[in-house]
Legacy VTK file of the C-alpha trace (Angstrom):
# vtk DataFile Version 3.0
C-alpha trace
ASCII
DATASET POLYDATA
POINTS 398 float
0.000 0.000 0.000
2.952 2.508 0.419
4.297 1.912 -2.617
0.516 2.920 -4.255
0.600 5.654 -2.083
4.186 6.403 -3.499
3.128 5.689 -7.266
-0.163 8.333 -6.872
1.763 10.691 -5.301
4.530 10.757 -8.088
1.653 10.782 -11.025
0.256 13.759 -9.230
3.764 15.399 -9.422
3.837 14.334 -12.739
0.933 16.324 -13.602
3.403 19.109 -13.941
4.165 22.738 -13.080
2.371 23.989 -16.376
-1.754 23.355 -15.929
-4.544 24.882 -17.673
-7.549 26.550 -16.053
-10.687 25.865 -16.729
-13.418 28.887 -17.839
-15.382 28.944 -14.592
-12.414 29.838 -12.290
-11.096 32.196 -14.687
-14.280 34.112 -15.063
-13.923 34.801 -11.115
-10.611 36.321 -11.541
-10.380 39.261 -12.639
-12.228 42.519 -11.561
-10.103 43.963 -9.322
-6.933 43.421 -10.619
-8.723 44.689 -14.354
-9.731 47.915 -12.492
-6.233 48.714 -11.773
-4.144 47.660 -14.160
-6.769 49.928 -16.641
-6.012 52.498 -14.199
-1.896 51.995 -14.039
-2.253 52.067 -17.748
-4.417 54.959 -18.582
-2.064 57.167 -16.389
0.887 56.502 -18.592
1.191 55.731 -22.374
4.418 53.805 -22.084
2.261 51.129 -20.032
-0.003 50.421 -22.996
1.014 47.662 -25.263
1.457 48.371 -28.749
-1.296 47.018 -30.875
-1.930 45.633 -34.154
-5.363 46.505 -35.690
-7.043 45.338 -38.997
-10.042 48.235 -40.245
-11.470 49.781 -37.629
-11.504 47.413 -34.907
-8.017 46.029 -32.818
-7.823 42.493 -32.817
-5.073 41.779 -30.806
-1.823 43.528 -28.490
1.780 42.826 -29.177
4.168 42.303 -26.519
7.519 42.286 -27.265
9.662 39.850 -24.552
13.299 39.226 -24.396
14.922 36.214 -23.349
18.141 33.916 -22.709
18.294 30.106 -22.682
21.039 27.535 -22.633
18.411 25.400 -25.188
19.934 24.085 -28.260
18.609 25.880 -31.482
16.417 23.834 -33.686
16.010 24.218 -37.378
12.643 25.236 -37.569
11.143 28.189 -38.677
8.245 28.290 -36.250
8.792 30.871 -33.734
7.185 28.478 -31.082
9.595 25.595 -31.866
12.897 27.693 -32.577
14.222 25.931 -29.142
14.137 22.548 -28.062
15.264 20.609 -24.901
18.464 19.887 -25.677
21.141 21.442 -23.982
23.392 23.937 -25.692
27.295 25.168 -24.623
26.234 28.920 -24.047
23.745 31.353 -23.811
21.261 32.450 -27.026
19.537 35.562 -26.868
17.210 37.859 -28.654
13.579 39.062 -28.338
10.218 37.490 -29.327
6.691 39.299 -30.148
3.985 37.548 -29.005
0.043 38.017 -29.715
-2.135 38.859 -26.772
-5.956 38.650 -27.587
-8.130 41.423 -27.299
-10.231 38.892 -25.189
-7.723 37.794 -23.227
-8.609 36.856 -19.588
-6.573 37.918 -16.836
-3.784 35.062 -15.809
-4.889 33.190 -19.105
-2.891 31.089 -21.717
-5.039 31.124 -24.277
-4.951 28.797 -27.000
-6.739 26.536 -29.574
-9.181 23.801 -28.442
-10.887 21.114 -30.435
-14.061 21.590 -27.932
-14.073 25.037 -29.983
-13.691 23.686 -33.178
-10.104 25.881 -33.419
-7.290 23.859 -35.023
-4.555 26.492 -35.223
-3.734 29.459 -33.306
-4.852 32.162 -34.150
-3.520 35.938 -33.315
-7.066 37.208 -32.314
-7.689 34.447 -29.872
-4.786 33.272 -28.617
-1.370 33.972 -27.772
0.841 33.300 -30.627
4.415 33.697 -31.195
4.521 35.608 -34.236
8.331 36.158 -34.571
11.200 35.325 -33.166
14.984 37.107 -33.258
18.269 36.147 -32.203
20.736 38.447 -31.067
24.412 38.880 -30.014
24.851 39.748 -27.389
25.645 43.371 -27.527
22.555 44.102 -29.443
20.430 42.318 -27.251
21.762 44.204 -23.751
21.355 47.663 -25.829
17.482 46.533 -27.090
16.702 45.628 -23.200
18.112 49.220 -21.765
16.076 51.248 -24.238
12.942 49.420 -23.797
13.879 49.403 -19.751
13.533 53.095 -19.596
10.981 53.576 -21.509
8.647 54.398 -18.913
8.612 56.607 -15.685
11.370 54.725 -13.851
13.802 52.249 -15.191
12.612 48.807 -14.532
12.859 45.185 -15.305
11.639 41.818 -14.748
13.551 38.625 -15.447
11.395 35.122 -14.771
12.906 31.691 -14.463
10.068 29.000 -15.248
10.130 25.816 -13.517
9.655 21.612 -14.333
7.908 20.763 -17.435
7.906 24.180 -19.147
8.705 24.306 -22.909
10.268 27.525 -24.532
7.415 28.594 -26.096
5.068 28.118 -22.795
8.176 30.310 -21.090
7.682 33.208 -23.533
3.848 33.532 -23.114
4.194 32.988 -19.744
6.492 36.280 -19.282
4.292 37.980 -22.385
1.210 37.450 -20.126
2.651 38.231 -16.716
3.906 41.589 -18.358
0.385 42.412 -19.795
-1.852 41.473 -16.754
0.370 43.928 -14.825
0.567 47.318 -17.301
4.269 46.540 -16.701
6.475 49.421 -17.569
9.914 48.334 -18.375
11.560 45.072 -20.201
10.082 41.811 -19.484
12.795 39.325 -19.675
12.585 35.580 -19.136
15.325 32.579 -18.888
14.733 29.381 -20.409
17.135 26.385 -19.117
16.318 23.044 -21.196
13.155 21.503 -19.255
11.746 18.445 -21.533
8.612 20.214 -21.410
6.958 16.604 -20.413
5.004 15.399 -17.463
7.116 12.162 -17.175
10.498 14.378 -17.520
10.887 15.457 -13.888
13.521 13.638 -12.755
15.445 14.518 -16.113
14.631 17.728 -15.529
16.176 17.906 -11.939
19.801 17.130 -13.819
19.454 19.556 -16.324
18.187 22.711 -14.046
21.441 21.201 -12.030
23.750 21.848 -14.847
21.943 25.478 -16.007
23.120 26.769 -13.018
26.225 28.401 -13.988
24.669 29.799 -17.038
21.878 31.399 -14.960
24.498 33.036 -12.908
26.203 34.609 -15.831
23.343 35.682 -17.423
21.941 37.539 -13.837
25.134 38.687 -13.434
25.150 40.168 -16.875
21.340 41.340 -16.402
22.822 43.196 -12.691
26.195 45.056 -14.061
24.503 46.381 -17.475
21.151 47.245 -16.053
22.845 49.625 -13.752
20.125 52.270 -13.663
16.800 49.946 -13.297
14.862 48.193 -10.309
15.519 44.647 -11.449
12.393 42.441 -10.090
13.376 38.568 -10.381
10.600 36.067 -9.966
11.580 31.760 -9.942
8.626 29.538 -10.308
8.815 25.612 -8.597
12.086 23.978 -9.428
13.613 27.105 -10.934
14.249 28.171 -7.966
16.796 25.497 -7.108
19.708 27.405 -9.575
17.879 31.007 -9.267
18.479 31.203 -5.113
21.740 28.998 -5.830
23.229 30.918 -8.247
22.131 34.724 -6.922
23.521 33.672 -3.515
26.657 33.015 -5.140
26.258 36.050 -7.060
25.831 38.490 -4.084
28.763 36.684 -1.925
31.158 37.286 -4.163
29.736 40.606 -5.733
27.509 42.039 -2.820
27.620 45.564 -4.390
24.992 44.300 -6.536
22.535 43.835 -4.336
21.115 47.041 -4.131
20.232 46.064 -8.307
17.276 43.451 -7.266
14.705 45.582 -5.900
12.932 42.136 -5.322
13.386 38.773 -5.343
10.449 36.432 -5.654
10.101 33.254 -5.039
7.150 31.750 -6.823
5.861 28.072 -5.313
9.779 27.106 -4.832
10.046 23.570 -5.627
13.175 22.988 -3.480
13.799 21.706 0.150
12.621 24.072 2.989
15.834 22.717 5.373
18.282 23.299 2.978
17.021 26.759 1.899
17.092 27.435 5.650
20.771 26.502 6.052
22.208 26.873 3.433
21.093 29.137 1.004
18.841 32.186 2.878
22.015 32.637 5.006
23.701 34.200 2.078
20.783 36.233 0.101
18.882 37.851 3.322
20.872 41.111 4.124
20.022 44.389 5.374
17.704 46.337 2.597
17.384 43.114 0.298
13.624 42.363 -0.392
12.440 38.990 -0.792
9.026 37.764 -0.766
7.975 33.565 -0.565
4.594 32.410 -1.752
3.753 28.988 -0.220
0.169 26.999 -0.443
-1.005 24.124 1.638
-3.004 23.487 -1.651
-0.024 22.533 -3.874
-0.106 18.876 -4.617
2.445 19.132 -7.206
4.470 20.334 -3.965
3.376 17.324 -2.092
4.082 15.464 -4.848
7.750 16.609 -5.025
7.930 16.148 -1.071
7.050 12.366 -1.192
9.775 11.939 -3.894
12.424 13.873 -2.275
11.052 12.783 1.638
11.381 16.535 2.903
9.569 19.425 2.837
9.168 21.915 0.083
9.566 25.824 0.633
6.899 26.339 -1.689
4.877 23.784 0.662
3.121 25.297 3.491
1.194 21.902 4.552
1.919 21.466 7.671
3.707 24.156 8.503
4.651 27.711 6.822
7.965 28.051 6.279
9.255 31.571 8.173
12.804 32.972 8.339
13.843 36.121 9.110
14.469 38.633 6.557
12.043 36.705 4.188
8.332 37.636 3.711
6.613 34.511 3.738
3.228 34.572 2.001
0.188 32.119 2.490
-1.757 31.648 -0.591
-3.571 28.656 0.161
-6.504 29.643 -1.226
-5.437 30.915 -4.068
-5.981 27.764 -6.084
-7.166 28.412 -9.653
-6.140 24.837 -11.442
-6.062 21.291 -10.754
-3.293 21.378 -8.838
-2.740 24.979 -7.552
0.720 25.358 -8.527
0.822 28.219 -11.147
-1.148 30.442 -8.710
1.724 33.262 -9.264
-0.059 33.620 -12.956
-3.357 32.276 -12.614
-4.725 33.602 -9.759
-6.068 37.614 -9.674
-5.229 38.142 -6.080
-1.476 37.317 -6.621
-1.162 38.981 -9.786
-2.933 41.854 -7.828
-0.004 41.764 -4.961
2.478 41.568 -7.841
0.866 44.811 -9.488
1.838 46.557 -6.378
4.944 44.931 -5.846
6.142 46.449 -9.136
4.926 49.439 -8.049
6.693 49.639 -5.442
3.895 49.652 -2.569
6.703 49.048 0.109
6.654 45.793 1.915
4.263 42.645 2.348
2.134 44.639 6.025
1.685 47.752 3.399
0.067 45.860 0.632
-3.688 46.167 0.408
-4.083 42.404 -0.650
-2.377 40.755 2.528
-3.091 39.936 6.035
-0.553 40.075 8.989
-0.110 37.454 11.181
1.839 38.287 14.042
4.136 35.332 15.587
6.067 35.380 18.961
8.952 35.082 16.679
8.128 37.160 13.751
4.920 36.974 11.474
3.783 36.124 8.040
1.096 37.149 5.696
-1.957 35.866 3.824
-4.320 37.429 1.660
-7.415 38.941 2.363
-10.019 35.776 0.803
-8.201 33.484 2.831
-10.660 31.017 4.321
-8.939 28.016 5.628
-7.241 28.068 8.895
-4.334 29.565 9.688
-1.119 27.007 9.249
0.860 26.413 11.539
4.535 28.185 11.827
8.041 26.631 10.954
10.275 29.451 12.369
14.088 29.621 11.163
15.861 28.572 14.261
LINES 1 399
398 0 1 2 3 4 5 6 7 8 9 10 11 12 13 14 15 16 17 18 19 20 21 22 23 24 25 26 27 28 29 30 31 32 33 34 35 36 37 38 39 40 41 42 43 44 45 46 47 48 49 50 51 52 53 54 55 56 57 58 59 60 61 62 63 64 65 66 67 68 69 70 71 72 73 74 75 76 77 78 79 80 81 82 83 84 85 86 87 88 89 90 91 92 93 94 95 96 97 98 99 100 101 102 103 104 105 106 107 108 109 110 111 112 113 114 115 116 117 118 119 120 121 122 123 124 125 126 127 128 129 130 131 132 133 134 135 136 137 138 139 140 141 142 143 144 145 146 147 148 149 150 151 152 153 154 155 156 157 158 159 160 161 162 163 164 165 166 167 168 169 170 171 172 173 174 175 176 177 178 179 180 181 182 183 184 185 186 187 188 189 190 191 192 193 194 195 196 197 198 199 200 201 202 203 204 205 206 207 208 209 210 211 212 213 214 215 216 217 218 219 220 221 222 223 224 225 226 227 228 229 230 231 232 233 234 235 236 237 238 239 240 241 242 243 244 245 246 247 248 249 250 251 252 253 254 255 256 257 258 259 260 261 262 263 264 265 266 267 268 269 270 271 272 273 274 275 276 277 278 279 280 281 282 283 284 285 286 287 288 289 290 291 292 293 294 295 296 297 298 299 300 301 302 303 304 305 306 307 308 309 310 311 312 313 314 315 316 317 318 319 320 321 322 323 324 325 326 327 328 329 330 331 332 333 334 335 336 337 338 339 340 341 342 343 344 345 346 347 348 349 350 351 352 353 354 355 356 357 358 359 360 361 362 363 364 365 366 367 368 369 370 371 372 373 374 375 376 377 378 379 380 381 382 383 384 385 386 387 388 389 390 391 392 393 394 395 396 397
């Protein structure tokens, strides 16, 4: 019998990082996060995505993303399949325009669907790669500044996707993120070589393994030539097993660029609470450094990946909320838009709402109007507003 338990826990993992949502729980999504992001936007043109229009009407935005991955190039021409899961020597870079519907529902992916008799994508209902170009690297870093200041303040957002995430999933990922939020700046995303397959998780473990020196190079390269912006960093599940590795390493060795991430967020972190605790947070929690942790009790994928690994995951607040000092740790157990609640950072309108003011820079986690304090004899942690299940109990640093 433990070895069924075992097996059902392990298909649920395997049920991967990347879910869909179905129509009812996105129509409940999206009104207050709508209101503001229309508001964000109308107050400054350089918020507003450009669009494409056809007659009179406009069928669909354009958002332009920028990326590097360690992927091997393929030989097609289709934007969406340029990169495959193969692992390359070095870093490819360049910049991808991407098709955002003018129906598009907050924190959605949309896409074709037999049910709707749609066979191919389609620019004016769905998101759609529509072109794809590779840069050196000199050319990319010099796109990336201009479009960084662009708006009001200099800004930037790089996002490092986690198990079972293809390229093109990556890149609408970061073009959706960027649109849902009215985001002023460069949205940037890394792609390390995930098969991109439910059964692929283990083989995905040694591959995010060996992407971690590349991630370092390219953050470091993101930190030292983005010397003006407010560099926002957000890892999702297992990417944040090289993102915290790699940025610790970063900052020990470089700490003056620290003051570069305005915030680091970690998104659902598929990696071991203990050795965060003791190994990692040690070296990025400092004086002035922002970091913000969403955890759910709801994530099976995160209870998945804790009956594989036999440990607690950070992302993983069942039983017990993960708190260290110098951390904001965020409950978002109800938050749980999907089958299994793990891509809550992008489906779910009351964590894109917290994001919205994160990038706005509405100070810390007891000043945003989405959260909820709760005080601890040994510090305190937040959940939002709609939360309705009881309060979790407390894993405390020491």
């Amino acid at each position: 019998m433990r070895w069924l338990g075992f097996l059902v826990s392990t298909a649920v993992l395997l049920a991967g990082c990347a879910t869909q949502q179905t129509d009812s729980a996105l129509q409940a999504q999206e009104t207050s996060l709508q209101a503001k992001t229309l508001a964000a936007s109308s107050s400054s043109a350089a918020s507003r995505p450009a669009r494409i229009s056809r007659g009179i009407q406009q069928t669909h935005a354009v958002i332009r993303v920028y990326f590097g991955t360690d992927r091997k190039p393929m030989s097609s021409s289709d934007p969406a399949r340029a990169f495959g899961s193969q692992k390359a020597g070095g870093i490819t870079y360049g910049n991808i325009d991407i098709s955002i519907p003018r129906e598009h529902r907050m924190g959605a992916l949309e896409r074709p669907s037999i049910w709707r008799l749609e066979f191919r994508p389609d620019p004016e209902k769905h998101l759609v790669l529509l072109s794809l170009n590779q840069q050196d690297k000199t050319q990319f870093f010099s796109e990336v500044l201009k479009r960084s200041r662009a708006g009001e303040r200099p800004k930037a957002f790089v996002f490092i996707h986690g198990y079972n995430v293809s390229f093109e999933k990556a890149a609408k990922r970061t073009a959706q993120i960027s649109y849902d939020l009215g985001f002023e700046g460069a949205p940037i995303f890394y792609s390390w070589p995930s098969h991109g397959t439910l059964p692929g998780y283990r083989n995905d473990e040694k591959t995010v393994e060996e992407s971690e020196p590349l991630i370092k190079q390219f953050l470091s390269d993101i930190a030292h030539r983005l010397d003006k912006e407010e560099i926002y960093l957000i890892a999702h599940s297992m990417g944040n097993r090289p993102t915290t590795r790699a940025l610790a390493s970063l900052l020990t060795e470089k700490p003056g660029l620290r003051s570069r991430f305005k915030e680091i967020i970690l998104m659902a972190p598929d990696i071991d609470a203990k050795v965060f605790k003791n190994e990692i947070a040690p070296r990025l929690v400092a004086p002035g450094q922002r970091i913000t942790l969403y955890a759910s009790s709801e994530d099976i994928a995160l209870k998945g990946s804790k009956v594989l690994h036999k440990g607690q995951r950070l992302g993983d607040s069942s039983p017990q909320i993960t708190v260290i000092s110098g951390i904001e740790s965020i409950d978002a157990s109800n938050v749980d838009t999907s089958l299994l609640g793990h891509s809550y950072y992008a489906d779910a309108s009351s964590v894109l709402s917290d994001l919205f003011e994160v990038f706005r820079d509405k100070g810390a986690a007891r000043s945003r109007s989405q959260l909820t304090r709760i005080p601890l004899s040994s510090g305190e942690f937040f959940r939002f507003r709609t939360q309705k299940l009881q309060t979790p109990r407390v894993a405390d640093a020491d």
